[in-house]
N, C-alpha and C positions, 0 to 999 in steps of 0.2 A: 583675562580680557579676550584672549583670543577664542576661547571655549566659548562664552557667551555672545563671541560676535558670530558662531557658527548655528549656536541656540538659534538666533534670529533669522538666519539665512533657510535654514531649514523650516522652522514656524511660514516663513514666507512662501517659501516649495509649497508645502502641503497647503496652504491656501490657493495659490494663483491656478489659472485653467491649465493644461499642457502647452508645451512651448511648440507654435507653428513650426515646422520645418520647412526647409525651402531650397533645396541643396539645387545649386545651376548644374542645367546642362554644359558638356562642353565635350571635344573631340578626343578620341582618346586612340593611343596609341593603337597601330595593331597586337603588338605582340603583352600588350599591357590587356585591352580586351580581351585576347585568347586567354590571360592567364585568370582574370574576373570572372569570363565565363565558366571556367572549369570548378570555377570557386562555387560558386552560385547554383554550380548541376553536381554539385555532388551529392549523394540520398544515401551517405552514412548516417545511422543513427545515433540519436543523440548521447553520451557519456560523459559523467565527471573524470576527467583528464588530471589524476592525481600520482604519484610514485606510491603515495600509502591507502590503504582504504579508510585506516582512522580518518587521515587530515579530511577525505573525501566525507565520511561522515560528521566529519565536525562541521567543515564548511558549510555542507547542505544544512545542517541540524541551527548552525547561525544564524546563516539568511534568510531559511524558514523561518526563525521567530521573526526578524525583522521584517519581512514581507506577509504575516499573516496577518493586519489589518486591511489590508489592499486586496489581498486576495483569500479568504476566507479557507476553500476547499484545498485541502495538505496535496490531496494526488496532484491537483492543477499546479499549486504553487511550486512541487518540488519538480514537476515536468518542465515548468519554467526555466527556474534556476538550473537544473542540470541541461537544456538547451541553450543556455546563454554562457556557464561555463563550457560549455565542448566547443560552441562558436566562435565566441570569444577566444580559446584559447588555440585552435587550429587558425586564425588570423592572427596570434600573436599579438593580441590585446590582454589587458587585465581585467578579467570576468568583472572586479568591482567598480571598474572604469565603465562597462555598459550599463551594469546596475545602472551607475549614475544619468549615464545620459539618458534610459529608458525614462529614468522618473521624472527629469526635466522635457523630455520631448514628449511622453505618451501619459504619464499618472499608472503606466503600467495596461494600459487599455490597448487590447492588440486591435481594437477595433476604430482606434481612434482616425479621424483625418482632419489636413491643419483647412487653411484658408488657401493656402496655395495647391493644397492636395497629396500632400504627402499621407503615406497611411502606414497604419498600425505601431507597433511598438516601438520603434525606429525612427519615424515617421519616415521613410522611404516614399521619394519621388518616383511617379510611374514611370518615367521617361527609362529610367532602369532596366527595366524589365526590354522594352525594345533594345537599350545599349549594350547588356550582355547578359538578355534571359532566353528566355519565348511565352509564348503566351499563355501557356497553363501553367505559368508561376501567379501564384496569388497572394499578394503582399501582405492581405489579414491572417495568411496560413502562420500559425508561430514561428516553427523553425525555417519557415522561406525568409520571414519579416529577417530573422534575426541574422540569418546567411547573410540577404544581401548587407544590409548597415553595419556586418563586421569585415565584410570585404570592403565596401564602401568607404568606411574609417580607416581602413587599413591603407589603403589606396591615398589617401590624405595625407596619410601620416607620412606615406613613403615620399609623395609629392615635396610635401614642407620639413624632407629630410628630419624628419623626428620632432618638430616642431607640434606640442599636442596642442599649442592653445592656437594657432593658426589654421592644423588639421580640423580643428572641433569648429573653428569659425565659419573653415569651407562645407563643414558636414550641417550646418545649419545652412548655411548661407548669407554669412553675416561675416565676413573676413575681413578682419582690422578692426571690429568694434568687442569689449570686454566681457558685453553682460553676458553673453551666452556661455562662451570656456569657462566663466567664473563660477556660473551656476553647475555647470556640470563637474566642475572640478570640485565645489563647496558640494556638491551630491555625496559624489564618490569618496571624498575626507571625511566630510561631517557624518553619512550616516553607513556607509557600505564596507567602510574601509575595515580591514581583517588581516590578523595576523595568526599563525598556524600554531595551536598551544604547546608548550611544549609537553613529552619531547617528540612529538610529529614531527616529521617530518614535509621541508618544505614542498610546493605542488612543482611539477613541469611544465614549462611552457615551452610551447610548437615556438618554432623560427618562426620568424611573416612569412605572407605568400608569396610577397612582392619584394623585386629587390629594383 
């Protein structure tokens, strides 16, 4: 029952347009900004953040299958995925937790923007970029998109003290209503979710940024 009530939820994903985003502004600490910004300007390059290079290949070699109808071309797609794991996992997110939210806010289109104006794969609100970037940050760039909305997420979660369906609400812009955390939760369950074969060993993941 519960397998085929994810059949449907997924069937539904892969039909509907990407999900607007629309994350509010709002004032933010000093010492919480100083720490976004640092996040945000960092220009490490991107890496699978694993203990073993199997796991690192298996993982890649995964959600490459699973992501080559979306994205066709191997070099783009595996460029993706290994800049969503290193982002994700230097914010102390779980790489299959943005999978999910990418494919409910964007369809994977870094070019995407909603109705309110968020853009690219994240769908990241500009106001960001004035609240702790500058201005040669460009939100359709891949790895900027994905910096900020894993700080951003990150920054929520730490807000609503670990609270993910509340964090994912403010990351939308929709706090206190289901459909959005359900979708990106039914994302990340139903289609991204991965376990390390054995005898791989398991990946490491960075502390948050934020405390």
């Amino acid at each position: 029952m519960i397998r085929s009530g994810i059949v449907v939820l997924l069937a539904a994903l892969a039909a509907m347009p990407a999900w607007a985003g629309a994350q509010k502004e709002e004032a933010l600490a000093a010492n919480v900004a100083s720490t976004m910004r640092r996040s945000v300007s960092d220009a490490n390059a991107p890496r699978l953040v694993f203990d073993d290079q199997r796991e690192a290949d298996a993982w890649l070699g995964e959600m490459s299958s699973r992501l080559v109808k979306r994205i066709p071309d191997k070099w783009t797609r595996e460029r993706l995925l290994t800049a969503i794991h290193y982002e994700a996992t230097r914010a102390g997110l779980d790489p299959q937790l943005v999978l999910g939210l990418i494919q409910v806010e964007s369809g994977f289109n870094k070019y995407a923007i909603s109705g309110a104006g968020a853009r690219g794969l994240m769908q990241v609100m500009p106001f960001w970029v004035r609240s702790i970037g500058n201005a040669q940050h460009n939100l359709f760039d891949l790895t900027t998109n994905l910096r900020y909305g894993c700080t951003i997420l990150r920054y929520y979660l730490d807000i609503e003290r670990g609270n993910l369906f509340r964090a994912l609400g403010r990351y939308n812009g929709s706090l206190g209503r289901a459909e959005y955390p359900n979708l990106v939760v039914g994302a990340w369950k139903g289609r991204w979710h991965w376990v390390a074969p054995l005898p791989v060993k398991t990946a490491a993941v960075a502390p948050p940024l934020l405390r």
